[in-house]
Every structure is written in C-alpha cells, then in structure tokens.
C-alpha positions in Angstrom: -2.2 34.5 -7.8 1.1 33.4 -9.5 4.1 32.7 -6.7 5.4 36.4 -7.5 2.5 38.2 -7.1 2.9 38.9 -3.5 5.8 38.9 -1.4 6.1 36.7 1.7 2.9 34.2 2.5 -0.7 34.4 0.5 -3.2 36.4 2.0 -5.2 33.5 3.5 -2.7 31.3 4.9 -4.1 32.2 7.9 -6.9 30.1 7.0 -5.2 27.6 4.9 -6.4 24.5 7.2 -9.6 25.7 6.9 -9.5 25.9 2.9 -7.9 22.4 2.7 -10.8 20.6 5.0 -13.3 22.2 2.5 -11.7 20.8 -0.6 -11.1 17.9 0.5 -14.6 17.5 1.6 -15.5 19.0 -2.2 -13.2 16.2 -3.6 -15.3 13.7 -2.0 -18.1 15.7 -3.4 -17.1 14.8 -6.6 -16.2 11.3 -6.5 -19.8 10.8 -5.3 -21.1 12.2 -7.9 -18.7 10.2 -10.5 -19.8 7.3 -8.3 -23.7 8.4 -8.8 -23.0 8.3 -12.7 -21.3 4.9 -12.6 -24.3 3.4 -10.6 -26.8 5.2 -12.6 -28.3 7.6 -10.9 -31.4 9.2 -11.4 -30.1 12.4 -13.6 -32.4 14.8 -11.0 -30.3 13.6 -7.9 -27.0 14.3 -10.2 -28.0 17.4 -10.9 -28.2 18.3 -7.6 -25.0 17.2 -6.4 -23.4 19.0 -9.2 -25.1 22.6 -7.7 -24.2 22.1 -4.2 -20.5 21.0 -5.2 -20.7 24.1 -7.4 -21.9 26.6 -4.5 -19.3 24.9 -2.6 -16.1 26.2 -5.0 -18.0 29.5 -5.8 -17.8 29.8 -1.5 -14.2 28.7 -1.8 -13.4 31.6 -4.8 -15.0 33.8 -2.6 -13.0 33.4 0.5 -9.8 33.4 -1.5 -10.8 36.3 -3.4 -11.5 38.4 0.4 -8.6 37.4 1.5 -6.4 39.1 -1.6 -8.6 42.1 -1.3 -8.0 42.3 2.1 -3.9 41.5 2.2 -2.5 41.2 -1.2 -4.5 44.3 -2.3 -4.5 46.3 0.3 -0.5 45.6 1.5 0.3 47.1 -2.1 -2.0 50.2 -2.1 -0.9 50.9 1.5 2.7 51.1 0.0 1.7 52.8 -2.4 3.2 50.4 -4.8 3.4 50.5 -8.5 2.0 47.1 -8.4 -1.5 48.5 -6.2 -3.3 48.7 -9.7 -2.0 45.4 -11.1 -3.4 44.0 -7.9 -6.7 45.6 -8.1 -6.6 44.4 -12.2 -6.1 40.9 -10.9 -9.2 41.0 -8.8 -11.2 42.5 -11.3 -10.3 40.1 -13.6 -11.2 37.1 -10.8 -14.5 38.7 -10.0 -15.3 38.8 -13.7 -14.5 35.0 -14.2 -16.6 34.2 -11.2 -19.3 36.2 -12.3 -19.0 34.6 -15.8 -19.0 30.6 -14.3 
C-alpha cells in the first residue's frame, strides 16, 4: 500500500510488533539458509528451509492483506468513497500476485 493510499495509520499497525518479530525471525530464516549453502548443505535440507521460510511470508502477506480488507477496505466503502473500488482493485490485484508466487 503506497503512503497515500490510506489516510492516517495502516490497517495493521495494531499489530505491527507482532509483524516485525516474525520478519525478523524470517531474516534469520534466510541467513541460515545462505549459511546452509556456504557450508554445503545437503540440497534436500535446503530445500526445505526454503518452503518453510516461504510459508512463513505467504502467512505474513496474508495477515497484511486481512488487515487492508478489514480497515483500509472497509473505512473507504463505509464512506462511501470514490476510492472504495480502487481499494478493492488493490486487493485483487495482491490476492492475484499471491496466488501467482
């Protein structure tokens, strides 16, 4: 969601602690792996890593894209704002990309 998309705070600010601990825990995620392909790793064990850092983001994009639906998307049809269907284009657009990944 660009800065101007919704006025005031994002929709999941309420939970923004919450979204920071889990990607900083998917950074470390990902160093591991990086560290795994330094040290040679068997490619199996890789693999792996690689899915559950995956199903970690897609639960991330998830949450995020709740939270618009539920405040960004909502706030704007409630108002019956001109920008209610350029909200509900941006989330069909995000749940197209994650459905794409």
């Amino acid at each position: 969601m660009s800065e101007t998309a919704h006025a005031g705070h994002p929709g999941y600010m309420g939970n923004k602690d919450d979204y920071l601990k889990r990607m900083r825990r998917i950074e470390g995620q990902v160093k591991g792996i990086a560290r795994m392909v330094d040290e040679e790793k068997y490619c199996i064990d890789i693999l792996t890593q690689v899915s559950a850092v995956t199903k970690a983001l897609q639960a991330v994009a998830l949450g995020l894209l709740d939270e618009h639906m539920a405040h960004c998307v909502l706030d704007a049809a409630r108002a019956d704002s001109p920008e209610a269907e350029a909200k509900l284009r941006e989330a069909s657009d995000a749940i197209a990309r994650l459905v794409r990944s």
